[in-house]
N, C-alpha and C positions, 0 to 999 in steps of 0.2 A: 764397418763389419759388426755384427750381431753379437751379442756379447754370448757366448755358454756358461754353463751354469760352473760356481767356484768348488772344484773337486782337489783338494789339495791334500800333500801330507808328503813325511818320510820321521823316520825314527834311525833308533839301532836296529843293529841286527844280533845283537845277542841274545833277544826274546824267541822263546822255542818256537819252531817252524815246523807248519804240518806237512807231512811229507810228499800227500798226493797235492795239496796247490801251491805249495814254498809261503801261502799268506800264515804269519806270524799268528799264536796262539791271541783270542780273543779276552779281554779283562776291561770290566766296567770303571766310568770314571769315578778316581777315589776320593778322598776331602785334598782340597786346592787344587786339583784338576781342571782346565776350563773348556767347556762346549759352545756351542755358537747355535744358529741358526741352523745352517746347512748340514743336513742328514748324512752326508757323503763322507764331510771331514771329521765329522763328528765316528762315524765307523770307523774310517783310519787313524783316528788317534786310539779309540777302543782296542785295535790291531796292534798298534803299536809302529804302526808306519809311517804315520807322525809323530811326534812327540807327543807321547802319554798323557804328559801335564797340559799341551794343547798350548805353549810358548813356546817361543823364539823361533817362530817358523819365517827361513830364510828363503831365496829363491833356490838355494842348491837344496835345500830338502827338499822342494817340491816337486824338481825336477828328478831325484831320485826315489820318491815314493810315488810321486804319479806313475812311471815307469814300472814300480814294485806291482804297485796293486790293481794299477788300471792296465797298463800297457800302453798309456802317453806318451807321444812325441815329446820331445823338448821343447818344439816351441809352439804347443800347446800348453805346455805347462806355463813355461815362462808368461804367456796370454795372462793367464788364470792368476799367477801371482803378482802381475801388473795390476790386475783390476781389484786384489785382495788388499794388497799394501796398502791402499790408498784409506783403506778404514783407520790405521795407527793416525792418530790424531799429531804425531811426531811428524817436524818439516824434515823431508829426505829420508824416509824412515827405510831400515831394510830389512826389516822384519815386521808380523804380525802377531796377534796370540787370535786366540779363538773366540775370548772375549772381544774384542775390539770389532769384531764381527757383527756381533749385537747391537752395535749402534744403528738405531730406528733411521731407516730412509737414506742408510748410507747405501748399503749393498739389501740390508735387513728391509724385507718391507709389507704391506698390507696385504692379505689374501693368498698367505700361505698353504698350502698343500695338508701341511702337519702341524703346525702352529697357530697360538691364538696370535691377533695383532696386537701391537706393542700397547695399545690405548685400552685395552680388554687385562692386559695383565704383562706375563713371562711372552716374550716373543722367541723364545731360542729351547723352550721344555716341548717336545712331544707330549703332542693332545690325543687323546683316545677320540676324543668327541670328533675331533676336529677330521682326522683323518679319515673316521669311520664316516662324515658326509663325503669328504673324495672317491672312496673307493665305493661310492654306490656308482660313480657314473663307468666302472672299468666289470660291467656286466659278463663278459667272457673268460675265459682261462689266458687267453691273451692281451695285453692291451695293443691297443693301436692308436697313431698319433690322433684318429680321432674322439678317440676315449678322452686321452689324456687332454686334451682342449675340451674338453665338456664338464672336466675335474678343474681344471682351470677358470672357467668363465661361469662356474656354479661358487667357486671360492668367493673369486672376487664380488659378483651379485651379491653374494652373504655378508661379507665385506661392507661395502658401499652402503648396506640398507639397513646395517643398523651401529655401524661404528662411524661417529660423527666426523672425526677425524683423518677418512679415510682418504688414503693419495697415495695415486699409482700413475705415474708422471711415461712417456715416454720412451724415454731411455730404462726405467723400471719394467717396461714392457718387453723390451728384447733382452735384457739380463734375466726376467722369467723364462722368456723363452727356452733358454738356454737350462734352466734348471728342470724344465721339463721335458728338457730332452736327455737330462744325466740319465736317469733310469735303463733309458734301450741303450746307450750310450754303452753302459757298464755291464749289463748284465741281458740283453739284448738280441733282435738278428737286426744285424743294420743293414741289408739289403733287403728284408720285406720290412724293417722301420715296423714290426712287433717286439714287445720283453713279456714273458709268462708272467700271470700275475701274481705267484703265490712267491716267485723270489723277491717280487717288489715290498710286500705287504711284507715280507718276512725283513728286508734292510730297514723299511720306514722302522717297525715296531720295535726291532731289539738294536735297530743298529749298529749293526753285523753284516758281515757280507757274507753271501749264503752258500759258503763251501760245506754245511752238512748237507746240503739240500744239490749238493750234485756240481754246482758252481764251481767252474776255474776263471782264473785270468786268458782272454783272450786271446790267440796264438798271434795275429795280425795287429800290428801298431794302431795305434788309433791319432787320427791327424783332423786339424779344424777343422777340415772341410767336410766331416764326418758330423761331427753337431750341428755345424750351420745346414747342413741337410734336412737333418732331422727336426730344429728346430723353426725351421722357413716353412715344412710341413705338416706341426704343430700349427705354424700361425694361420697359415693356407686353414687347416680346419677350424678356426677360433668365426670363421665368418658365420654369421646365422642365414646369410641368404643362401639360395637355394637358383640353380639352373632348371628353368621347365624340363619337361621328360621328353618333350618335344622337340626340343632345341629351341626354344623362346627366349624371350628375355635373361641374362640375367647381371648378376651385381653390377660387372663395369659399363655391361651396354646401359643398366639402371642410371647408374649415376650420370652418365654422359648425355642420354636423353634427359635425365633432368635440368644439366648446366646447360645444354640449348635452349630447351623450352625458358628457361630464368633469361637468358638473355636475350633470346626473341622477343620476349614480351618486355621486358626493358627497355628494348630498341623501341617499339610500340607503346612503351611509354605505360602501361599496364601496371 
């Protein structure tokens, strides 16, 4: 299974609540506070729907603040907090902080969206710079998954061509995936698999979820099979080949006439 991107969180609920979306009054992280990498969790602790301070996040918070602020299943959450845990460097750990998140090439890794990479400097601070090369590739008022693969595959390029260090292994490649697909995920239409851009630009930048701007919690639950959708066509668009207009050749028929022709002429001794 494809990994989605780590959207986690839950808090109190005695922080004032706004009345048209029930999400919890917004407040920036203060001295000992800790932030992470990912933009999502980083909003929900700002909310207050995780834990402020952004520790001791357990599986039963996440299962009750994914629910608060996104409208998650439970066992999407639980997914989410499997794949989080694993960064506490503690054996059998049952919590995480925000911090621990930040560990380079655990979850955290090269050719972020909104971050520099770990060998450039802060890998877990929003970059101006950084974000403002993403959003040149989301040219319309909507994005679409294949925007968002163009914001992707322009990161990484950037990435690999001038950070010596870079490595994006795999498994780093379907846990991207999955974080490219948070955006239409949360804030999104998931049957045409577009999210408008000005709510996206507005979570990356202040990291806030964008109830001034019109935004609620989505009435319909939201279950795996919902990201891995949208994340399988994310990756569907990440290809650079191209089908003739004709119906010609294209990618798999490409490849497979290549592996004949290699081994016809191997038989042939070529």
């Amino acid at each position: 299974m494809k990994s989605p991107a780590v959207l986690l969180g839950c808090f109190s609920l005695a922080c004032s609540m706004s009345e048209a979306t029930g999400i919890p009054k917004w407040h920036p992280p203060g001295p000992g506070d800790l932030r992470g990498p990912c933009p999502m969790m980083n909003t929900l602790a700002n909310h207050g729907i995780l834990p402020h301070d952004g520790k001791a996040i357990t599986r039963e918070a996440v299962i009750k603040a994914m629910h608060q602020g996104l409208n998650f299943d439970s066992t999407l959450a639980i997914v989410m907090f499997d794949q989080a845990v694993i960064a506490n460097p503690e054996p059998n750990a049952t919590f995480f902080t925000s911090d621990h998140l930040n560990r380079h090439n655990v979850l955290e890794h090269d050719g972020s969206l909104s971050r520099t990479d770990a060998f450039f400097g802060s890998n877990h601070i929003f970059n101006q710079t950084i974000f403002d090369q993403t959003r040149r590739y989301w040219p319309e008022p909507l994005i679409t998954t294949s925007h968002m693969a163009n914001a992707k595959i322009a990161r990484q390029v950037e990435s690999k061509s001038f950070n010596p260090e870079y490595r994006f292994t795999d498994s780093v490649e379907h846990f991207s995936l999955g974080e490219m697909a948070a955006p239409f995920i949360a804030f999104g239409d998931l049957e045409q698999a577009t999210v408008n851009r000005t709510l996206v630009e507005y979570f990356f930048e202040n990291e806030r979820l964008p109830t001034e701007l019109g935004w609620d919690v989505r009435e319909e639950v939201v279950k795996v099979e919902a990201i891995l959708r949208i994340s399988d066509m994310i990756g569907e668009a990440t290809s650079l080949f191209t089908t003739d207009s004709d119906g010609g050749v294209g990618h798999n028929c490409t490849k497979r006439a290549l592996r004949r022709g290699f081994h016809a002429g191997a038989r042939r001794g070529e």
